[in-house]
Structure formats: C-alpha cells, structure tokens
GUGUKOL-418390 format. One record per residue: residue in one letter; x, y, z of N, C-alpha, C, O in turn. Coordinates in steps of 0.1 Angstrom, whole numbers, plus 5000, padded with zeros to 4 digits. Layout:
# GUGUKOL-418390
AXYZXYZXYZXYZ...
# end
This chain:
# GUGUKOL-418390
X461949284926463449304927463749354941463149444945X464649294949465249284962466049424962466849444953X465749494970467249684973467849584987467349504995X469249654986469749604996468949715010468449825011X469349605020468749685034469649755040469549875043X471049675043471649745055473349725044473749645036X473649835051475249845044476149815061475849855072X477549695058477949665068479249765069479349795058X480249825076481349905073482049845083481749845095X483549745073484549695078485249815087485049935084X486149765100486549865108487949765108487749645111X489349805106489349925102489449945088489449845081X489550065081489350055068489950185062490150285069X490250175043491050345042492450365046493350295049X492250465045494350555047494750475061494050455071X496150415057496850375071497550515070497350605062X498850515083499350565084500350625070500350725063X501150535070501850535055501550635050502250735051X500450635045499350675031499250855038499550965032X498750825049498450955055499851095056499651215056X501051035057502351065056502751055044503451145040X502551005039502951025017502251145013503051235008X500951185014500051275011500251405017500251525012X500551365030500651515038502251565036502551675039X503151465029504451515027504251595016505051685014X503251565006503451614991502551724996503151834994X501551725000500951875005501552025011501252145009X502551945021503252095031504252065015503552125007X505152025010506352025000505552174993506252274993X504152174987503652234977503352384984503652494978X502752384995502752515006503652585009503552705011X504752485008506552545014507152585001507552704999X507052504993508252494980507652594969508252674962X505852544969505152604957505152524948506152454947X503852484935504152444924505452474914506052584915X505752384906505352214907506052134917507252174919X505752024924506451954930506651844922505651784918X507751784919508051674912507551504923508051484934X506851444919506851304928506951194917506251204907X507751074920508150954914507350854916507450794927X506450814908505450734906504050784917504250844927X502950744913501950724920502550784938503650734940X502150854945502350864959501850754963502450704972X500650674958499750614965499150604954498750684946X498850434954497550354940496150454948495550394957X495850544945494750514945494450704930495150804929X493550674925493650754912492850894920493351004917X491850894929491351024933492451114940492451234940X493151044946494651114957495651144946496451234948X495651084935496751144924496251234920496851334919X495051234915493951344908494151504913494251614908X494151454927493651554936495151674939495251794942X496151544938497251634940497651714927498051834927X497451634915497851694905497651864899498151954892X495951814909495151964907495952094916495852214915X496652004926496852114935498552184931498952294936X499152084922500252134917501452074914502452134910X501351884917501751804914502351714906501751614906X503551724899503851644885504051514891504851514900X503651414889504051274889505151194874505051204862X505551154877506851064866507050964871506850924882X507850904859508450774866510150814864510950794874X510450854853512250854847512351024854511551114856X513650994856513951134868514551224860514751334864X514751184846515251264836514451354830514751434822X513151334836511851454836511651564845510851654846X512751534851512851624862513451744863514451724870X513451874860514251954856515151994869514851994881X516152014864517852094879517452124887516752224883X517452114899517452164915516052184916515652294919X515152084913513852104915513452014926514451954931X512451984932511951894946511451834939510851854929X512051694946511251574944511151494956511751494966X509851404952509451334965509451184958509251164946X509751104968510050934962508050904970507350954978X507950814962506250724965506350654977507450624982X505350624982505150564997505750424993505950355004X506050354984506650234972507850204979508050094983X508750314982510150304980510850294965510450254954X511750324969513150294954514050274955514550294966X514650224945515850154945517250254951517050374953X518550184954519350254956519650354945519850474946X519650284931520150324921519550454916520250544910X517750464921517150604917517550674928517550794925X518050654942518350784954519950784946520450884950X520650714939521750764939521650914926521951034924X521050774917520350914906520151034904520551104895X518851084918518451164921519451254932519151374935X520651204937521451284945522151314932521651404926X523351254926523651314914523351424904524051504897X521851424904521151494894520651664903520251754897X520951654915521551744924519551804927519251914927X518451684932517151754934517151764950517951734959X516051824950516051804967514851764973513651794973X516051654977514751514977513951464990514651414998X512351474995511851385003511251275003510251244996X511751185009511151075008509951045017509751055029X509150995006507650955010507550785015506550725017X508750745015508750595016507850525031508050535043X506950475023506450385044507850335052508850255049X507450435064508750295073508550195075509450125073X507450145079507250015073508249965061509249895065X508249985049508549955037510349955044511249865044X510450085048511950125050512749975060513649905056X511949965072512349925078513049735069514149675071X511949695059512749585050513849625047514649545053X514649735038515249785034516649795039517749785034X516049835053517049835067518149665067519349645066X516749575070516849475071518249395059519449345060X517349415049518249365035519749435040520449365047X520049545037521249625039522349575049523549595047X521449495065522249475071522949315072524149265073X521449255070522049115067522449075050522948965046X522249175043524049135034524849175036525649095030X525749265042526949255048527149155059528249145064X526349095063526448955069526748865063527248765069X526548825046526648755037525548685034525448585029X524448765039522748655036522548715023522948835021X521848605008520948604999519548615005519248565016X518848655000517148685005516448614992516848614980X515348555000514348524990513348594994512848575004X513048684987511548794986510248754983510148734971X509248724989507948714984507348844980507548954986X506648814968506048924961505748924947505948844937X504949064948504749074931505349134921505649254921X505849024910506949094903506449224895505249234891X507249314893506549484889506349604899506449724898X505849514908505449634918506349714920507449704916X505949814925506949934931507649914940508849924937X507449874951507749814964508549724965509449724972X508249624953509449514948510449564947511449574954X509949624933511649694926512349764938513549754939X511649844945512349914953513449814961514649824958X512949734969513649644980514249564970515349524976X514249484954514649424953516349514948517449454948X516049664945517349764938517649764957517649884961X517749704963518549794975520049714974521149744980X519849604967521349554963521249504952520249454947X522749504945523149444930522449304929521849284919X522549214937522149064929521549024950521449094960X521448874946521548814961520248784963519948684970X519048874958517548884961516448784947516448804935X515948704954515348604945513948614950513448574961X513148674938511648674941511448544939512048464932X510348544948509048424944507648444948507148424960X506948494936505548494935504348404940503248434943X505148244941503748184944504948024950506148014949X503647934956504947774960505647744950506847704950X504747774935505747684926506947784924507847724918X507247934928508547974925509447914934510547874930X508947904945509747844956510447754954511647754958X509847624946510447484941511847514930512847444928X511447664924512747684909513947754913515047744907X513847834926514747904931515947864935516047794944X516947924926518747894931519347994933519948074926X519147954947520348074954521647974954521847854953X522448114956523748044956524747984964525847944962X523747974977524247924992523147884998522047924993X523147815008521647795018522247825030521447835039X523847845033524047825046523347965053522747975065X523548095043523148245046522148265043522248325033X520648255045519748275037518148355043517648315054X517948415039516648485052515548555041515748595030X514348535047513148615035512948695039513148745050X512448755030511348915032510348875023510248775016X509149005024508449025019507849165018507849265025X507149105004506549315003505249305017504749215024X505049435017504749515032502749485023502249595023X502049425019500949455011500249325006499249335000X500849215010500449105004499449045009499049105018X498548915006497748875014498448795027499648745026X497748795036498548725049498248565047498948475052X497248525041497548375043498248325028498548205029X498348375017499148325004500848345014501748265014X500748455020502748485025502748345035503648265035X501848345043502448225054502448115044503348025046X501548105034501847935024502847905020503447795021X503148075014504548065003506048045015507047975013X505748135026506548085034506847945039508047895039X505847885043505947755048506447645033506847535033X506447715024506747595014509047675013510047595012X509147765015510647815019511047735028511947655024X510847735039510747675054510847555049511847495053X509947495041510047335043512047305031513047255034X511647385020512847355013514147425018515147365014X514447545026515347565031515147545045514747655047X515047485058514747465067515447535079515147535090X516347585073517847715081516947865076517347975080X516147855071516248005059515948125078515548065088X516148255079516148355085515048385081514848425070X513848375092512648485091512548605099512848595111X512148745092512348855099511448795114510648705115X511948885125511648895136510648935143510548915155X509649015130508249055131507749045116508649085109X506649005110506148995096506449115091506249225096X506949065080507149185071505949265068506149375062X504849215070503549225064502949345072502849315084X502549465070502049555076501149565083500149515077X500549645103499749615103498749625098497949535098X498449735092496849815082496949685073495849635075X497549625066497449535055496749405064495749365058X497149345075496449285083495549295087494549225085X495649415096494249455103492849475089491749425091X493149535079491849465066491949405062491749435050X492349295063492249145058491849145068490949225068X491849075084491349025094489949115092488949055096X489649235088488149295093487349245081486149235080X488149205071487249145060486648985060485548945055X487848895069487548815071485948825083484748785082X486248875090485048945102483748955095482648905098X484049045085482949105076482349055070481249095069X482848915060482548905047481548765050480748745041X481548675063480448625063479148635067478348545067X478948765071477848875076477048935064475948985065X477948925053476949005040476348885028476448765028X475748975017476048915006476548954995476248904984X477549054995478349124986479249204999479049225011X480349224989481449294998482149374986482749324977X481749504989482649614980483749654985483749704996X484649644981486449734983486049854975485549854964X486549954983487250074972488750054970489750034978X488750054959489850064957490750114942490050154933X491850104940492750124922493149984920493749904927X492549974905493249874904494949804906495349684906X495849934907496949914910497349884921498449834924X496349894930496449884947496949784952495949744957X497849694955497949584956497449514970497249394970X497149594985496349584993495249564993494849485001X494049654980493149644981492649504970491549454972X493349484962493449354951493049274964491849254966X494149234973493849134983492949134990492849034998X491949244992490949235002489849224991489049144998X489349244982488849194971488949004965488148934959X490148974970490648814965489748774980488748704978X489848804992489948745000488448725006488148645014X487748815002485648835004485848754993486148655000X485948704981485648624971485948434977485348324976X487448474985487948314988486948285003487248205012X486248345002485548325018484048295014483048265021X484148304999482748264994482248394993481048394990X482548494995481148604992481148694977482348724974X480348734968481048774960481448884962481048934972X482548964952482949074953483649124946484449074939X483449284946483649394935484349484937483749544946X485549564932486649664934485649744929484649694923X485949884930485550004929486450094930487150084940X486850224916487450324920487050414930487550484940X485650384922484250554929483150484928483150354926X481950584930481250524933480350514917479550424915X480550574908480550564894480250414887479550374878X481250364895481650234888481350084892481849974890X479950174904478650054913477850034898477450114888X477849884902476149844890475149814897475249744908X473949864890472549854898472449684900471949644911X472849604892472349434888473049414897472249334904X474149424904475349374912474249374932474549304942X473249464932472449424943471249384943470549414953X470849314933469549234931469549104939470249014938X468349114951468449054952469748994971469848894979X470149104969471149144981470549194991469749284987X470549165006470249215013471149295026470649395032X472349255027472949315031474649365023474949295014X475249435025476649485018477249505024476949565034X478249465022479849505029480649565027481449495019X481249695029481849775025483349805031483249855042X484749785025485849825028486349945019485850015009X487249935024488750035012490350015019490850015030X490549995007491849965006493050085016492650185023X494050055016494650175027494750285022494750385029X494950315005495150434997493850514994493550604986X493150435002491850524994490950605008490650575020X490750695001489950805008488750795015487650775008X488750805026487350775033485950855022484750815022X486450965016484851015009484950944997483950964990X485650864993485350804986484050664991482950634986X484650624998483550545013481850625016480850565016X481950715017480850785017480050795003479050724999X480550864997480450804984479250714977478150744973X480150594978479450444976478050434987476950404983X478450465000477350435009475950555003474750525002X476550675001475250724997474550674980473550734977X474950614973474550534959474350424962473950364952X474650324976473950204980472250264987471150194986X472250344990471450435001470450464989469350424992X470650534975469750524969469550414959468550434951X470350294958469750174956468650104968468050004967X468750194981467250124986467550084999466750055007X469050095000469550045018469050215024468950325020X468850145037468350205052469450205058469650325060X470250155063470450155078472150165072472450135060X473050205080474250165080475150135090475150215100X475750045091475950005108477849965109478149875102X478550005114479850005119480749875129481249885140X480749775120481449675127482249735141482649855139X482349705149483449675158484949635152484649535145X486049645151486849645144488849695155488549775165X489849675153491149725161491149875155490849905143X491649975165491250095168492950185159493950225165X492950185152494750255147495050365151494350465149X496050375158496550495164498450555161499350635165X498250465152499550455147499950625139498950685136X500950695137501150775134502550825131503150875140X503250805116504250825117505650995113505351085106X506450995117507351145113507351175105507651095096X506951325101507451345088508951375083509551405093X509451375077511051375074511351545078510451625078X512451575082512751745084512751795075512751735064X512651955076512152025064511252095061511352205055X509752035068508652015064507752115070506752165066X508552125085507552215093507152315087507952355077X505352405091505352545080504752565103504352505113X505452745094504852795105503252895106502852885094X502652965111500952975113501053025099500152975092X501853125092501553135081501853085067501953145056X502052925071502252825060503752795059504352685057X504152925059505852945056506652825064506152745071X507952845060508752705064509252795072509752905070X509152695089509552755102511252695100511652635090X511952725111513552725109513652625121513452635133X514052525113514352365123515652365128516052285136X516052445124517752455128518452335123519152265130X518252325112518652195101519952265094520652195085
# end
C-alpha cells in the first residue's frame, strides 16, 4: 500500500479579509459589551469559528425575536435584508454589522440603480444568506437565476433597465457561463463595473486551478455550508482530480490516500488556518514527508472595523468621540 509523499499547500488559502473582520467584530463586541452577544446566523460557514465563539459567549439565531430588549447584535458576514435592519432598529438592539464590504458594496449597487429604474437579474444560490440578503435590499425587481437554464425562464418586466449581480462566492467560470447566456438573451443588460465575484473567492479558485494538476487528491477544508469552499471542492473535481471537503481533520479516510502520492491541500475563506495544520499533521502520519508551499498572489487586503469597537490597553471601550 502507497503513503502519500508530499503534501502541496494552495497559496492563497483560509480567512480572507471579510472573515477576518466578521470574527474580530464578534470578539472586541464580547470584550467591550461582555457575554452574551447576540449574532444573526452563522458569522461565517465554518462550524470550528462558530464553536469557538459560542464558547467564548456567543448566541447565534436566525429570528430576532430571540433576541431579548436593548441587547447587541451583530448581522453575519452574509448580509440582510432591509427588512431584518429595519426589524432590528425597531426592536431598539444595538446593532453591528459584520457584513463583507464586498457583499455591501452589491447592495450599494442594487439601491442605486433602482432608483434609476433598473430590474436586476442576480446569479446565485437560492437560500443562501448572501442571496436573501441582496435579494431583501428591495420589494420586487430582483430575479435570481441559478444556472443557463434559469436564464432562458426569466421575466422581467422591462429589458430596456436591466443590469446583473451576483453573490460575492460563486464559482468564476459557472458566473461568466451564466452571464454570457444573460448577455446573449438581454444584450443591453448592465454589468457591474468590476465582478461582483470577490477577490479571495478568485484568487482560490485560480490557486486551485494551479494546484490541482500537480496532485492526486486535493483536500478543501471546509463546512458544508460554505459556499466558497463547495466551489473549490467542484472545481479540483472538474479539473479531473479527485476531491474531498473536510470539516477537521477527523473526517480524513485512511482509503482516500492509497495509493496517492502527492496531496493538495486548500481551505475555503471561513476556515481556520489550524484547522490546515491539522489535516497536514494526520497526512504526515498517513506517511507524507515533505510539505511544500506553492507560490501563489500575496493578500494584503484589510478591511474597517465599524465605530464603536475600539478597546483601549485595558480592553475597555476607548472614547471615539462618536
């Protein structure tokens, strides 16, 4: 029986920024405010970063009606609808938002070209968080489509106003298909001005594509809810290599490296670099030696935290003059 030799590590890989800013908002909130902090869905698909907050003093929900009077709440890196920020201002909490600007910046988008009078057609997955969110940022006008064939069923109610989005998480070459099949049937339609598609969601898809014909297996970490890491899992599979999600490293099978000589290792943007370590030390005692660090685009990205937040040397909330 074959042990794998060398483990490959996609670059770049793990927490983008987003992710890094969703977490560290729910962290200072709990330092500053104190348990419990209320947060509205998952901060982030990934189950060890929910785990972790939970332990540290964290309620997660979905209905805000769980929420008891003048308590903090934090919105998911997801986004939400208008209807839950209106909710939650009514219900009188005090609220940060964990939303990716990224995510925001769609949001922005929608907001401004419907008072221009544009309908949007949205690519995406129906359910998601991220959907619902951008799809509640107005009453009607927004028409998902999941795949070409929604493309072909879609009636909007105008073509002369019409512009797409997309969720910030998708794979990059299913969004340019589904686009180009929009493009071909509305040929006027408004594409945003930069991909809606995030860099981190790009940049691991491109290091996977890099990666994945160098091995003979390619592991994602990732939650199954993840919808980033789904696609980097879809996309070592459409490249021909096989490939297997992982929460932890728990949930490696010995049979899955028979026979393997080299491994490829990513994670999705929500998931934790020790979780990465992890897997590499349980490939390590399946019999690999060596571990070696692709070359990969360098992220330096880094985004604000919302006001509020500052603590001063002794944790305490410094005075922003807010």
């Amino acid at each position: 029986m074959n042990h794998p030799q060398e483990v490959l590590l996609a670059e770049p890989r793990g927490f983008c920024a987003g992710v890094d800013r969703a977490i560290e908002i729910v962290e200072r909130a709990l330092t500053k405010f104190g348990a419990p902090i209320y947060v509205r869905h998952e901060i982030v698909h990934n189950t060890y970063v929910v785990n972790d907050l939970k332990a540290k003093g964290a309620i997660f929900i979905e209905e805000l009606s769980d929420v008891p009077p003048g308590a903090t709440l934090i919105f998911s890196a997801h986004g939400v609808s208008r209807a839950v920020q209106n909710e939650a201002r009514a219900r009188g909490f005090h609220v940060f938002d964990a939303t990716c600007p990224l995510v925001t910046k769609v949001h922005v988008e929608v907001a401004k070209l419907a008072q221009e009078g544009y309908e949007f057609i949205m690519i995406g997955h129906k359910g998601h968080p991220e959907v619902e969110g951008t799809l509640g940022q107005l009453d009607g006008g927004i028409h998902l489509v999941e795949d070409v064939a929604d493309v072909a069923r879609v009636q909007p109610a105008q073509t002369a106003k019409l512009a797409v989005v997309t969720q910030t998480t998708l794979s990059v070459d299913d969004a340019a298909e589904i686009t180009a099949a929009v493009l071909a049937r509305f040929p006027t339609v408004r594409e945003p001005k930069q991909q809606d598609i995030c860099y981190a969601t790009q940049n691991r898809q491109d290091a996977v594509k890099l990666l994945s014909p160098q091995v003979d297996l390619v592991i994602v970490v990732g939650s199954p809810t993840s919808s980033n890491s789904n696609r980097l899992r879809e996309l070592a599979q459409r490249l021909g290599t096989t490939s297997y999600m992982v929460d932890s490293a728990a949930e490696l099978r010995p049979e899955w490296f028979d026979g393997i000589a080299r491994v490829g290792l990513t994670a999705g943007a929500s998931a934790p670099e020790i979780l990465v370590r992890e897997v590499i030390d349980r490939i390590k005692a399946l019999g690999a030696v060596s571990v070696r660090k692709l070359s990969g685009i360098e992220e330096t990205i880094k985004f604000p935290l919302p006001k509020g937040l500052k603590l001063d040397g002794a944790g305490q909330a410094a005075d922003e003059g807010e």
